[in-house]
C-alpha distance (Angstrom), angle and dihedral (degrees) to the residues before:
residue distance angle dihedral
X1 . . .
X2 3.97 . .
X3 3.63 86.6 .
X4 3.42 94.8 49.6
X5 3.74 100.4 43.3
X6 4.24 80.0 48.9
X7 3.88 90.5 55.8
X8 3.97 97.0 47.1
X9 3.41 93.6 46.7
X10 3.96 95.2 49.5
X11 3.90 84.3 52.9
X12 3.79 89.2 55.4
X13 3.69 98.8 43.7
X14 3.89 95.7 47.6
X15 3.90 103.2 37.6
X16 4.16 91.1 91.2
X17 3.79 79.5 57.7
X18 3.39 95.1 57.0
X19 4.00 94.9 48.5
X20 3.95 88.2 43.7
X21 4.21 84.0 55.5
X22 3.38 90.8 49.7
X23 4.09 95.2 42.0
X24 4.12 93.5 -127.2
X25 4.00 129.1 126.5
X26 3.79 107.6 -63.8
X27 4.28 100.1 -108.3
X28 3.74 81.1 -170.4
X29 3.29 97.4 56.4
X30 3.88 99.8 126.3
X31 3.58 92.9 62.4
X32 3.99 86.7 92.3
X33 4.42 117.6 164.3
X34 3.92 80.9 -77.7
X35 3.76 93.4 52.8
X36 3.44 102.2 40.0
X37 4.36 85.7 54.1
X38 3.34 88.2 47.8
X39 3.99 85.1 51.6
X40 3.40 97.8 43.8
X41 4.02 91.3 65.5
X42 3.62 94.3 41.6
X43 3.87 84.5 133.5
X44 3.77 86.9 85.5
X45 3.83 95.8 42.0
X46 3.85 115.8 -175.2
X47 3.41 113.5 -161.3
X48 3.54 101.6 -135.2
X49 3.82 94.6 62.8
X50 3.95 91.9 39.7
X51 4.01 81.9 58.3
X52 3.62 92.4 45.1
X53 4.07 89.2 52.4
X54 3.70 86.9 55.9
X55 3.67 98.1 50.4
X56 3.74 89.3 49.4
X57 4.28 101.3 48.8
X58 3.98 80.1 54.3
X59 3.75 92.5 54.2
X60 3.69 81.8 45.8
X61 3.54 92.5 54.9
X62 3.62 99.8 47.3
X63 3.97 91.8 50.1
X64 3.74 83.2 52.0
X65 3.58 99.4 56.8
X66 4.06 89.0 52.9
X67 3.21 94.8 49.9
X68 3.84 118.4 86.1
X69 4.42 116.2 -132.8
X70 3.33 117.8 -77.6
X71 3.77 123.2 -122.5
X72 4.25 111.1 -77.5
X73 3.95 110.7 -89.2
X74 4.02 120.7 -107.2
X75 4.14 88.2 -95.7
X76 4.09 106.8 103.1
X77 3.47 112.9 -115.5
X78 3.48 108.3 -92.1
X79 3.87 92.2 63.4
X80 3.35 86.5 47.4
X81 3.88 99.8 55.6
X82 3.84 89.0 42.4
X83 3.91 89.0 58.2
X84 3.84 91.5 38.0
X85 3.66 86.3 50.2
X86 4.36 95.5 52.7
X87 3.45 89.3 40.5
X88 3.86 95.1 59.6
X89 4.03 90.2 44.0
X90 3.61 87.2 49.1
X91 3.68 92.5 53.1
X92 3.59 105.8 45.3
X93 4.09 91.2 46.4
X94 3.64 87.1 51.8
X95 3.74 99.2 39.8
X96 4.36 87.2 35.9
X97 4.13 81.9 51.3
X98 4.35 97.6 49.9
X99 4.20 86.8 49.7
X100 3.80 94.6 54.5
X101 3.84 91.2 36.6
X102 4.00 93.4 47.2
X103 4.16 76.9 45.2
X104 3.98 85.7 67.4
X105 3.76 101.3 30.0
X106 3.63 120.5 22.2
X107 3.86 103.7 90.4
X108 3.70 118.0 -144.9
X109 3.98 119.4 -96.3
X110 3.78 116.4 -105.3
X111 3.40 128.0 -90.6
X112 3.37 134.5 -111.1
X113 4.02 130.6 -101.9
X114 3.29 115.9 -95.5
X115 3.59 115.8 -109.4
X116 3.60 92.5 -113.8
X117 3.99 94.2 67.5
X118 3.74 112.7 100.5
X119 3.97 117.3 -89.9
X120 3.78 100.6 -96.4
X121 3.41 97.4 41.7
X122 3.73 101.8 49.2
X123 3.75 83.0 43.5
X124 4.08 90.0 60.1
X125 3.70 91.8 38.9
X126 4.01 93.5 55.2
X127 3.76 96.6 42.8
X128 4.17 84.5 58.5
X129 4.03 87.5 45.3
X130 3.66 89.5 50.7
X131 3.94 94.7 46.8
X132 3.55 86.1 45.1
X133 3.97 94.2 51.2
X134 3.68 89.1 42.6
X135 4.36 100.1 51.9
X136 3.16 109.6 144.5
X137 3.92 92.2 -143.8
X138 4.02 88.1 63.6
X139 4.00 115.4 116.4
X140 3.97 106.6 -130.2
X141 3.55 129.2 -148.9
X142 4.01 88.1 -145.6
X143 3.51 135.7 42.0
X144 4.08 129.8 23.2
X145 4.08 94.0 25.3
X146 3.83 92.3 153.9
X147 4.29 124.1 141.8
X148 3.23 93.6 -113.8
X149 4.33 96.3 52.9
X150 3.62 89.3 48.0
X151 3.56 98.6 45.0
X152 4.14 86.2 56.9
X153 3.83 88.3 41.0
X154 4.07 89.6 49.5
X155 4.28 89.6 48.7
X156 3.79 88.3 46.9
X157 3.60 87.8 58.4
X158 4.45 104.8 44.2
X159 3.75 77.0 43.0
X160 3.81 89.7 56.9
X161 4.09 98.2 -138.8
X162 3.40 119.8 178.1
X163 4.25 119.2 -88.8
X164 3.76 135.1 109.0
X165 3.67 92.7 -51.9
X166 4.11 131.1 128.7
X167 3.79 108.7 -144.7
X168 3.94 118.3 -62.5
X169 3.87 104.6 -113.6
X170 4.03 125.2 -127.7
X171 3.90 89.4 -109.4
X172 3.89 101.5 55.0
X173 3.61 92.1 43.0
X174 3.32 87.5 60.0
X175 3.54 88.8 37.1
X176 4.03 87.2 60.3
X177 3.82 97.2 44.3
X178 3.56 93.0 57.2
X179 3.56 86.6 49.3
X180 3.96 99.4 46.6
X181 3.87 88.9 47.3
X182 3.32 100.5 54.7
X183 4.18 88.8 38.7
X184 3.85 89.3 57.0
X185 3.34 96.0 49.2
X186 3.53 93.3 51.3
X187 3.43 87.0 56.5
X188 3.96 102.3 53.1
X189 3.76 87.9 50.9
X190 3.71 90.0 52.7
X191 3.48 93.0 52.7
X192 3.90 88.3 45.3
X193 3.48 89.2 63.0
X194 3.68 94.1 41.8
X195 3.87 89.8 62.3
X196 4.03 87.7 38.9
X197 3.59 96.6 -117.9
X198 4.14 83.8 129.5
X199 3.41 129.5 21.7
X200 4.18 130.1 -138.9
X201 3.52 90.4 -98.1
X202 3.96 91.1 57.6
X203 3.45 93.4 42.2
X204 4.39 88.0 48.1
X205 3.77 87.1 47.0
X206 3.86 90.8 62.5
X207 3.61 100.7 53.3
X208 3.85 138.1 -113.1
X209 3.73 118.8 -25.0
X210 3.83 103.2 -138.5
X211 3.78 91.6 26.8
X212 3.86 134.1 162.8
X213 3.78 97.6 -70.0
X214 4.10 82.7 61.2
X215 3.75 96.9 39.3
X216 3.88 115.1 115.7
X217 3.75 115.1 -83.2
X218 3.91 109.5 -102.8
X219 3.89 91.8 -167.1
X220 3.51 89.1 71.9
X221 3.56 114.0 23.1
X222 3.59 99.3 103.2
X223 4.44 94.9 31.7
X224 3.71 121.5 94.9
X225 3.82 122.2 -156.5
């Protein structure tokens, strides 16, 4: 799980990197100097701040979306499609990976009194099933979906924080370390070529980024523990 918790936490740290290589709005750009302390201990996770890190990257995302693109970085164009290009596999495998692993874990919110309860205790019961509904620590199927928000939702998770959650099984935690390793890597060789120390055609000679080895595991994507 070290290894793991290591790999999604590189991803998080380094994504404003990536979108600084590229010259587009930082999606990462909550993970201030605070932030990135706070990240850089996230072997002692408290849930609170873990929370708070969520709330935040959605702020992010929302200022992101109402902002217009920023002019193209100083990298020529090829670099810069080769990064673009990693950091959209990266995303959707990580963002793909949080839906089917919220599909296994995330329990659904509680429902709401029936009308027939009396007043004040349908009123107590919906204020706990709108709470509920409303968790920050809930993955959402809309909304901030960015790498770096699922990567911290994915290390909350292997690190077994607290939230509407049932208990992550053996298979999809494997399932997510296979997915973080082989996102983290793609993200070190982006930011390789970024600083020219490989070119595309290096990169192409190695293979896919998010390839098959990181693809979602079919075995179990329709099973439940």
């Amino acid at each position: 799980m070290t290894t793991t918790v290591t790999h999604l936490r590189t991803i998080a740290l380094r994504w404003a990197d990536l979108d600084e290589a590229v010259g587009a709005p930082a999606t990462a750009a909550t993970l201030d100097v605070g932030s990135r302390g706070h990240l850089a201990r996230l072997d002692q996770l408290d849930p609170e701040r873990l929370e708070l890190e969520y709330a935040r990257h959605q702020a992010a995302h929302l200022r992101t979306l109402e902002r217009g693109p920023d002019q193209a970085g100083e990298h020529p164009a090829p670099v810069r499609l080769a990064v673009l290009d990693t950091m959209r596999a990266v995303e959707d495998a990580l963002v793909g990976c949080a839906d089917q692993t919220a599909a296994v874990v995330q329990r659904s919110p509680r429902a709401y009194a029936p009308r027939s309860w009396p007043a004040a205790d349908r009123a107590r019961r919906d204020q706990l099933a709108r709470a509920d509904a409303l968790d920050l620590r809930r993955w959402r199927y809309t909304g901030c979906r960015t790498a770096p928000y699922a990567a911290l939702w994915l290390l909350a998770r292997v690190t077994r924080a607290a939230g509407p959650f049932t208990a992550l099984p053996e298979w999809e935690e494997r399932r997510i370390a296979a997915v973080a390793e082989g996102a983290a890597e793609c993200v070190e060789r982006a930011l390789d070529i970024a600083a020219r120390r490989r070119t595309p055609e290096q990169r192409h000679r190695r293979g896919p980024c998010v390839g098959a080895p990181y693809a979602p595991d079919h075995e179990h994507r329709t099973s439940r523990p």
